[in-house]
BAVEXSE-941500 format. One record per atom (N, C-alpha, C): residue number from 1; x, y, z. Coordinates in pm, 1 decimal, padded with zeros to 6 digits. Example, Ala and Ser with C-alpha at 12.3 -4.5 7.8 and 13.67 -1.06 7.14 Angstrom:
<pts>
<pt resi="1" u="01319.0" v="-00569.0" w="00780.0"/>
<pt resi="1" u="01230.0" v="-00450.0" w="00780.0"/>
<pt resi="1" u="01320.0" v="-00330.0" w="00780.0"/>
<pt resi="2" u="01285.0" v="-00225.0" w="00708.0"/>
<pt resi="2" u="01367.0" v="-00106.0" w="00714.0"/>
<pt resi="2" u="01290.0" v="00003.0" w="00787.0"/>
</pts>
This chain:
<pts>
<pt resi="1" u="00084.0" v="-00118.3" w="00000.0"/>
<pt resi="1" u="00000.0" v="00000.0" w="00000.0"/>
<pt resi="1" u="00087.9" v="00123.8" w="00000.0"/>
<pt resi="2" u="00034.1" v="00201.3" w="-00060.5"/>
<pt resi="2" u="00147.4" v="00368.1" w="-00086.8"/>
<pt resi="2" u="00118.4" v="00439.3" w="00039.8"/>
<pt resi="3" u="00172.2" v="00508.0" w="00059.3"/>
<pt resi="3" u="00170.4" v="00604.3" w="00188.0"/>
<pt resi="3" u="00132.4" v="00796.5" w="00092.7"/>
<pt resi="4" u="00121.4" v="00905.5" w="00200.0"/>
<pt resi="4" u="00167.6" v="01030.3" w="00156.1"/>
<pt resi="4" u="00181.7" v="01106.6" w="00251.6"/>
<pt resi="5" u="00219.8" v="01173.1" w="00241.9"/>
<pt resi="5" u="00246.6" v="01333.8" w="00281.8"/>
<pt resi="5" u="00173.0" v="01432.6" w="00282.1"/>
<pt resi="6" u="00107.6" v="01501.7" w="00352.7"/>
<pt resi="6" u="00063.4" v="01659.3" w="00289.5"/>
<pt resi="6" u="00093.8" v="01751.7" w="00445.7"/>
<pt resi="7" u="00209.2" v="01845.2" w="00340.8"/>
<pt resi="7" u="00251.0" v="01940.6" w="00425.5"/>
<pt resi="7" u="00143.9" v="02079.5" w="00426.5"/>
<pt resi="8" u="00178.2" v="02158.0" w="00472.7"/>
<pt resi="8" u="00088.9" v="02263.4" w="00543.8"/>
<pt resi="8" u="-00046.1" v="02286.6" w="00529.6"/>
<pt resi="9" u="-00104.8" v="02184.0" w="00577.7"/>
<pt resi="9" u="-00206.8" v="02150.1" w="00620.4"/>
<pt resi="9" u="-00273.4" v="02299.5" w="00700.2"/>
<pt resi="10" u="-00363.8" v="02355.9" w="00692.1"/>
<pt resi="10" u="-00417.2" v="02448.2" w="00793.8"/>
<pt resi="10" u="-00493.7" v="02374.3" w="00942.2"/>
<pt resi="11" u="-00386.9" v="02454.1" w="01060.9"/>
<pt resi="11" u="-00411.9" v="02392.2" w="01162.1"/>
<pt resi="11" u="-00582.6" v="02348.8" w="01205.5"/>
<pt resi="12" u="-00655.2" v="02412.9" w="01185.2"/>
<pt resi="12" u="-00836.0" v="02435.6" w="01196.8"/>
<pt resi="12" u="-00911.1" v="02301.1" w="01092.4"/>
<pt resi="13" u="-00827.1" v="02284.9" w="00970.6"/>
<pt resi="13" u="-00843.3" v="02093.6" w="00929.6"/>
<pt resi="13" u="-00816.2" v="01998.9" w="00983.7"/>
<pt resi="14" u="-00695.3" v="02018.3" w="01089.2"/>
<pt resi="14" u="-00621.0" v="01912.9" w="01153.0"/>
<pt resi="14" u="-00701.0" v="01899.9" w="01255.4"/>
<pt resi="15" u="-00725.1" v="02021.6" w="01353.3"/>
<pt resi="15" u="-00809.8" v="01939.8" w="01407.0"/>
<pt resi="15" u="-00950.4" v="01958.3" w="01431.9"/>
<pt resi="16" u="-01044.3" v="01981.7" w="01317.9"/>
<pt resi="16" u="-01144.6" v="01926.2" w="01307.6"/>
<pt resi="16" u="-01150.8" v="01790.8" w="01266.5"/>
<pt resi="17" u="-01038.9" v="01695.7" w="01208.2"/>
<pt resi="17" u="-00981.4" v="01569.6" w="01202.4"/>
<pt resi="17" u="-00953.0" v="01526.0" w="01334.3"/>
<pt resi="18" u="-00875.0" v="01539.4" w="01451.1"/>
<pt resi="18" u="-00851.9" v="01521.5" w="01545.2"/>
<pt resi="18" u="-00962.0" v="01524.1" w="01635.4"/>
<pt resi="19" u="-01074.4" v="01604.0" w="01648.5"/>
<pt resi="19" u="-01199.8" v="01587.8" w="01701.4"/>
<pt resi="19" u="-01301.1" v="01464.3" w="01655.9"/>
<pt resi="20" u="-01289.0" v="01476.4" w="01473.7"/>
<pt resi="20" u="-01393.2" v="01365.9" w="01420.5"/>
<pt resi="20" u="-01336.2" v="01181.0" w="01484.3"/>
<pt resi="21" u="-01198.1" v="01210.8" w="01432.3"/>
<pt resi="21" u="-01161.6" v="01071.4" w="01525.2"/>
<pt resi="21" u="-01189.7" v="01018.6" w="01653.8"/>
<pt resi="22" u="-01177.0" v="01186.9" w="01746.4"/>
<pt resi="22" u="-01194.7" v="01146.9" w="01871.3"/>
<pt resi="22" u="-01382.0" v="01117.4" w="01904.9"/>
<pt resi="23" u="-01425.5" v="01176.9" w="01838.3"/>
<pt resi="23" u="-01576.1" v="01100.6" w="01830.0"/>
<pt resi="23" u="-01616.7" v="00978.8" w="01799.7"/>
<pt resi="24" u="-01534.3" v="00925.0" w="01681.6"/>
<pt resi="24" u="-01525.4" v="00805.3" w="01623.5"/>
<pt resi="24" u="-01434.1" v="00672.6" w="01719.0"/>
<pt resi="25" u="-01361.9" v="00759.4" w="01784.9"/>
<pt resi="25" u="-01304.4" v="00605.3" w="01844.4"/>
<pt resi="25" u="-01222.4" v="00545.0" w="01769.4"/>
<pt resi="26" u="-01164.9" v="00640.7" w="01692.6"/>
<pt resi="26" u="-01019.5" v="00608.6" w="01612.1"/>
<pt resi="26" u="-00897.0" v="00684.3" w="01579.3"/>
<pt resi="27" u="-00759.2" v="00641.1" w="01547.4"/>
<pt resi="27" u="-00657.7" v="00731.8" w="01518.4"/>
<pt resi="27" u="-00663.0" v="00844.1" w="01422.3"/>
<pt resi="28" u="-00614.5" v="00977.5" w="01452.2"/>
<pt resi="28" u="-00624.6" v="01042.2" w="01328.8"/>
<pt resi="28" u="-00560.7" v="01010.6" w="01217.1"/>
<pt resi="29" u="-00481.8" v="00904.7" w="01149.5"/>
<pt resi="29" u="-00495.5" v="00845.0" w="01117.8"/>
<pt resi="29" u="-00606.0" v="00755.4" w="01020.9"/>
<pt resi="30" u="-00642.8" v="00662.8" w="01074.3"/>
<pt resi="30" u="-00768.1" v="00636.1" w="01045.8"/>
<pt resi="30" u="-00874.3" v="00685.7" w="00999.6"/>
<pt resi="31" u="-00892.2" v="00785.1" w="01114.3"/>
<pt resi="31" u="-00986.7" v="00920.0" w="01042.7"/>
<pt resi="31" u="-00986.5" v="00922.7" w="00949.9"/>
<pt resi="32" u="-00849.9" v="01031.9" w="00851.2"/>
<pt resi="32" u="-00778.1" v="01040.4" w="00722.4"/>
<pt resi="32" u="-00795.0" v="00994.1" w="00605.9"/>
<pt resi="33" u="-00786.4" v="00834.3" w="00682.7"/>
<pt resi="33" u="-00791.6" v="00725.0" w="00594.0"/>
<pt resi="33" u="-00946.2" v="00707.5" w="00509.9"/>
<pt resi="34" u="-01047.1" v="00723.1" w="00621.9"/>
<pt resi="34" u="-01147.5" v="00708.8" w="00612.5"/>
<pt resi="34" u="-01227.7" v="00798.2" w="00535.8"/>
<pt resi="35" u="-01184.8" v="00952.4" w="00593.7"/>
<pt resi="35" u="-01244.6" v="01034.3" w="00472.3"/>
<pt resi="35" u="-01198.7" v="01037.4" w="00337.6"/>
<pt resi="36" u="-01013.0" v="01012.8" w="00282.5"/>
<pt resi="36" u="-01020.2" v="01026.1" w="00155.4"/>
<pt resi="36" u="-01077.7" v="00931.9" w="00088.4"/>
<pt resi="37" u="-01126.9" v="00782.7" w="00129.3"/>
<pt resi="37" u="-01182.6" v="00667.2" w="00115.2"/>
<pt resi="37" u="-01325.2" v="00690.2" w="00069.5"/>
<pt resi="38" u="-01397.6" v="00747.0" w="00201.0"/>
<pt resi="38" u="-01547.9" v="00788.3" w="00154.7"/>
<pt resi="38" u="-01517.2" v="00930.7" w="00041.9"/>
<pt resi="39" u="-01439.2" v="00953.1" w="00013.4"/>
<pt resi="39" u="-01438.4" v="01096.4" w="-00035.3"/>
<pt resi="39" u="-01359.0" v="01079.9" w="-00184.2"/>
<pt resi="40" u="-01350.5" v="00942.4" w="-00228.3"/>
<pt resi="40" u="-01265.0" v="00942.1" w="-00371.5"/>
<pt resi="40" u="-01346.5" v="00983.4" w="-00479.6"/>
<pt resi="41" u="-01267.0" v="01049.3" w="-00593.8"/>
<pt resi="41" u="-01342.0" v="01096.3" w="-00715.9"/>
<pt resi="41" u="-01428.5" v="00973.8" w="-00734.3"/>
<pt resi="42" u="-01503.1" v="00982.2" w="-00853.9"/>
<pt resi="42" u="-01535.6" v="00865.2" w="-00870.9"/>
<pt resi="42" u="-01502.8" v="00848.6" w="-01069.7"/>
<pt resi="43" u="-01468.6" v="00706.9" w="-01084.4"/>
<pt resi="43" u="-01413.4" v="00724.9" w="-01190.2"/>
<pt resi="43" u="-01508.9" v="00782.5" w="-01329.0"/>
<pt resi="44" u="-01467.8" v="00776.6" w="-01450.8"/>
<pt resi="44" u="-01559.7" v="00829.7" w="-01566.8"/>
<pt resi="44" u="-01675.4" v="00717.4" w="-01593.5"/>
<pt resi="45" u="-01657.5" v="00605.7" w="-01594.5"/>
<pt resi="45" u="-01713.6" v="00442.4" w="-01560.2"/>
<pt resi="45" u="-01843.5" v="00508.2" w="-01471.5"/>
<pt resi="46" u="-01808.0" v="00516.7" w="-01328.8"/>
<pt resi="46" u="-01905.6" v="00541.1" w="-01189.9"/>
<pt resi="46" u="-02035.9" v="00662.9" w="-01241.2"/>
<pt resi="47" u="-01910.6" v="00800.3" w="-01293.7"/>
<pt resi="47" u="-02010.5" v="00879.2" w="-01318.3"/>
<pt resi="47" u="-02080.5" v="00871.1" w="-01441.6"/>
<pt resi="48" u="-02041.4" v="00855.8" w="-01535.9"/>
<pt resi="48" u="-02150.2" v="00784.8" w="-01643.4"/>
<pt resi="48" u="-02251.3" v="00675.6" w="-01607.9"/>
<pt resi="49" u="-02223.9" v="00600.0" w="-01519.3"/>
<pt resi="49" u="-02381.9" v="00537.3" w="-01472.6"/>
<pt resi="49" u="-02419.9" v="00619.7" w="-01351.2"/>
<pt resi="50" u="-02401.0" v="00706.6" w="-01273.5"/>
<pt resi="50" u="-02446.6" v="00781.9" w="-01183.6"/>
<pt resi="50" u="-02544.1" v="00912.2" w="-01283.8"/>
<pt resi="51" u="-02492.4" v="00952.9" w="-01394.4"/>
<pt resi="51" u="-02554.7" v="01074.6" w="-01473.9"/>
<pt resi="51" u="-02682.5" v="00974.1" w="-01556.6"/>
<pt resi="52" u="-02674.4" v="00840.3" w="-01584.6"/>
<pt resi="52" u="-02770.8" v="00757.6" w="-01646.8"/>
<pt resi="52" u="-02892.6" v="00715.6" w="-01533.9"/>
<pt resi="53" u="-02830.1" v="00712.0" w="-01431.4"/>
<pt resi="53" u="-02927.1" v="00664.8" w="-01341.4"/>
<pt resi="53" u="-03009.7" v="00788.7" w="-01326.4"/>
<pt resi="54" u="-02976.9" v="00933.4" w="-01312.2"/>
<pt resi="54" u="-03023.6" v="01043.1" w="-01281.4"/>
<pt resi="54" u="-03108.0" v="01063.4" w="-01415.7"/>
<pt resi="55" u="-03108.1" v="01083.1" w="-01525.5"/>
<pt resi="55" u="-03146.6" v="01078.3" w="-01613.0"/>
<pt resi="55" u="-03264.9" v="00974.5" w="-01650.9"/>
<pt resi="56" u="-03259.6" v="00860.8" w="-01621.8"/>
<pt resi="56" u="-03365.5" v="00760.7" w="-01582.4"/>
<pt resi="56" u="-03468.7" v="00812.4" w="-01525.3"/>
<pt resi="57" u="-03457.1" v="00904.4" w="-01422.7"/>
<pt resi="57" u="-03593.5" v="00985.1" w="-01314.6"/>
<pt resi="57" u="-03616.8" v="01072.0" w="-01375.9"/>
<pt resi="58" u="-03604.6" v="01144.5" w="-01481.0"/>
<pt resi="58" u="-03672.2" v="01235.6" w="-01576.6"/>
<pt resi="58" u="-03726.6" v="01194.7" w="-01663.7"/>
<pt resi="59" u="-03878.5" v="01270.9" w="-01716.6"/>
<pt resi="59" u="-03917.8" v="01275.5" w="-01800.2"/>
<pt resi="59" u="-03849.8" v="01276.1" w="-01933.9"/>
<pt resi="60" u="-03906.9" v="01171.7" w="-02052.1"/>
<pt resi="60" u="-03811.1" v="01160.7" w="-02159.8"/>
<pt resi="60" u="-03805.0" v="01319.8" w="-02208.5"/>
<pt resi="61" u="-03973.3" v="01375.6" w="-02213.4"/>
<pt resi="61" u="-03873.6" v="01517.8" w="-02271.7"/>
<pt resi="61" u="-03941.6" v="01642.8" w="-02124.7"/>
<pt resi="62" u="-03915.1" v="01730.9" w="-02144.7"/>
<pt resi="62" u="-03949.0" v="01857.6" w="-02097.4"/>
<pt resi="62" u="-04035.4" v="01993.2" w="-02214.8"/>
<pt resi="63" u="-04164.9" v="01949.4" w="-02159.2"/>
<pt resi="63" u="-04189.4" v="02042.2" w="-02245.8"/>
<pt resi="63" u="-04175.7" v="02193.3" w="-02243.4"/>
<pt resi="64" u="-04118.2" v="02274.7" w="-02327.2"/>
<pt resi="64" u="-04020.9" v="02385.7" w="-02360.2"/>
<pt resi="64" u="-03867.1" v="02395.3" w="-02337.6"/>
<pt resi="65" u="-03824.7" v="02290.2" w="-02310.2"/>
<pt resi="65" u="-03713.2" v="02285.7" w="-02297.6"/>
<pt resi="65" u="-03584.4" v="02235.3" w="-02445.2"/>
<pt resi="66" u="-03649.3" v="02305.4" w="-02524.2"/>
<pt resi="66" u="-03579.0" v="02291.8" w="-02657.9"/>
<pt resi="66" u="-03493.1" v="02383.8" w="-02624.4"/>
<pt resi="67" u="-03367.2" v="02376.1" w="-02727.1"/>
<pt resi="67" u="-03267.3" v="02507.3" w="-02701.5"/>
<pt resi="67" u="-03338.5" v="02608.6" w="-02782.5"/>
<pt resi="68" u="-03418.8" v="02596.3" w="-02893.4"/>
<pt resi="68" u="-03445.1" v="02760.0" w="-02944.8"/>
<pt resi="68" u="-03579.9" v="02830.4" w="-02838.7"/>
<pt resi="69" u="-03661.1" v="02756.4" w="-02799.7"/>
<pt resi="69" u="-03760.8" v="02778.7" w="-02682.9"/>
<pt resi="69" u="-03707.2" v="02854.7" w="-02607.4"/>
<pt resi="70" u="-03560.3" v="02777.3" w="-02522.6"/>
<pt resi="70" u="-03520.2" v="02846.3" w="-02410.9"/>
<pt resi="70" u="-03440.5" v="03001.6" w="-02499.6"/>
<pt resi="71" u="-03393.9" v="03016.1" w="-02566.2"/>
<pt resi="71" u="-03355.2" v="03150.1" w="-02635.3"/>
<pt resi="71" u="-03425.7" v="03215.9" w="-02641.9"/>
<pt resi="72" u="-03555.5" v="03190.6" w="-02717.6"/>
<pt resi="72" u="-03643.7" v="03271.7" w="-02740.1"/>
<pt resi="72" u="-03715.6" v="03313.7" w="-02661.8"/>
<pt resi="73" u="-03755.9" v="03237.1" w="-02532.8"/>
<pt resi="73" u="-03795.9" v="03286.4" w="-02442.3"/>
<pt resi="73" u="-03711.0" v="03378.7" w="-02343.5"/>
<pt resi="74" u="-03559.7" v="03383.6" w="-02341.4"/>
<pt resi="74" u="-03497.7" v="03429.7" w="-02303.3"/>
<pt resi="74" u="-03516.5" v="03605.8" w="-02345.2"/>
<pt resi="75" u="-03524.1" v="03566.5" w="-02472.8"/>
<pt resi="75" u="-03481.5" v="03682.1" w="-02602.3"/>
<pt resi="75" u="-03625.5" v="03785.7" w="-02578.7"/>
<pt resi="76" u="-03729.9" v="03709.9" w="-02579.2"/>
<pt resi="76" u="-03848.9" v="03761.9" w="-02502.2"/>
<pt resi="76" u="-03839.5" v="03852.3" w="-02438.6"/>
<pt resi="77" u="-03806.1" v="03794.5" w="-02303.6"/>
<pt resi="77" u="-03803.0" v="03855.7" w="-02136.0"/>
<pt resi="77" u="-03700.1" v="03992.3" w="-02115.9"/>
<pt resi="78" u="-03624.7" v="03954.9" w="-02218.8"/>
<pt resi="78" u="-03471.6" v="04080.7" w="-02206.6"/>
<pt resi="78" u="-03464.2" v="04168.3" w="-02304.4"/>
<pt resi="79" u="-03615.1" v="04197.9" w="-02396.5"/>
<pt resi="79" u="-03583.3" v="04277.6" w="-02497.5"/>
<pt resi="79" u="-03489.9" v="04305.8" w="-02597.0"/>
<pt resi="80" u="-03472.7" v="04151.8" w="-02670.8"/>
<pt resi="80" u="-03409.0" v="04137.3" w="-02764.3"/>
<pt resi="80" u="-03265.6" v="04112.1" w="-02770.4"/>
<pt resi="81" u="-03207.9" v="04130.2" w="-02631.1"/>
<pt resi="81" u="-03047.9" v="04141.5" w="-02630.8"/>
<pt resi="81" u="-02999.6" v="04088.9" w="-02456.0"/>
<pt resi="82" u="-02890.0" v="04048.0" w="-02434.5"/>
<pt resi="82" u="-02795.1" v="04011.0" w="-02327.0"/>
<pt resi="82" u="-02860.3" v="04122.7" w="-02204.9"/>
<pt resi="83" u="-02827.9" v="04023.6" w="-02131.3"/>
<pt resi="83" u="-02828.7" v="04174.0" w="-01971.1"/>
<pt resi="83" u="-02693.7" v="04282.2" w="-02003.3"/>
<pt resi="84" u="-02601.3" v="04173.2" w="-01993.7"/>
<pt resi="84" u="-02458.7" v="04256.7" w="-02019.0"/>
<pt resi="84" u="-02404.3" v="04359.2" w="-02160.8"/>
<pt resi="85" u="-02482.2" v="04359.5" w="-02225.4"/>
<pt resi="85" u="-02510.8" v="04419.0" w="-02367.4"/>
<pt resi="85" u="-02528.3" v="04573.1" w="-02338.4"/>
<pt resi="86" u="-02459.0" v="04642.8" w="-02393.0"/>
<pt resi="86" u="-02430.2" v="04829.1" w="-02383.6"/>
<pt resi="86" u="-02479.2" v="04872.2" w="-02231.9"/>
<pt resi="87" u="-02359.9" v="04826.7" w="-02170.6"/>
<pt resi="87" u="-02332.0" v="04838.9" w="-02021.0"/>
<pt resi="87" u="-02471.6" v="04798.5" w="-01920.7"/>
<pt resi="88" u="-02522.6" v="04703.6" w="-01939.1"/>
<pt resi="88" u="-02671.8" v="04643.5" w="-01864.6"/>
<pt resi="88" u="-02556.2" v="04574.4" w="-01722.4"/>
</pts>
């Protein structure tokens, strides 16, 4: 197993780590261990079935949710042009 390092740590992480352990009933250490563990990216694999699964609970379409709909309705509401358009 690899080990690491991380230097200057801000003291107010360390020990809100040092507290969570001591709640937990384990080394900080452990702690550590435990959050980058629960806390790993997740790979492109994970999130492509995590964005499919989410996608599953939606409706196949949305009605008005075309891209020229949403423009035009945009284009509507803002009188033809950007907020940020001749200093807005």
């Amino acid at each position: 197993m690899g080990q690491a390092l991380i230097r200057n740590l801000e003291d107010e992480i360390l020990n809100d780590y040092r507290e969570a352990a001591k709640r937990n009933g384990r080394s900080l250490e452990a702690e550590l261990r435990e959050a980058l563990t629960r806390n790993r990216p997740l790979a492109a694999v994970q999130r492509r079935a995590l964005a499919d699964e989410v996608r599953a609970m939606l409706p196949a379409k949305i009605p008005g949710a075309e891209g020229a709909d949403i423009i035009r309705a945009f284009r509507d509401t803002h009188g033809g042009r950007w907020p940020d358009a001749a200093g807005d």
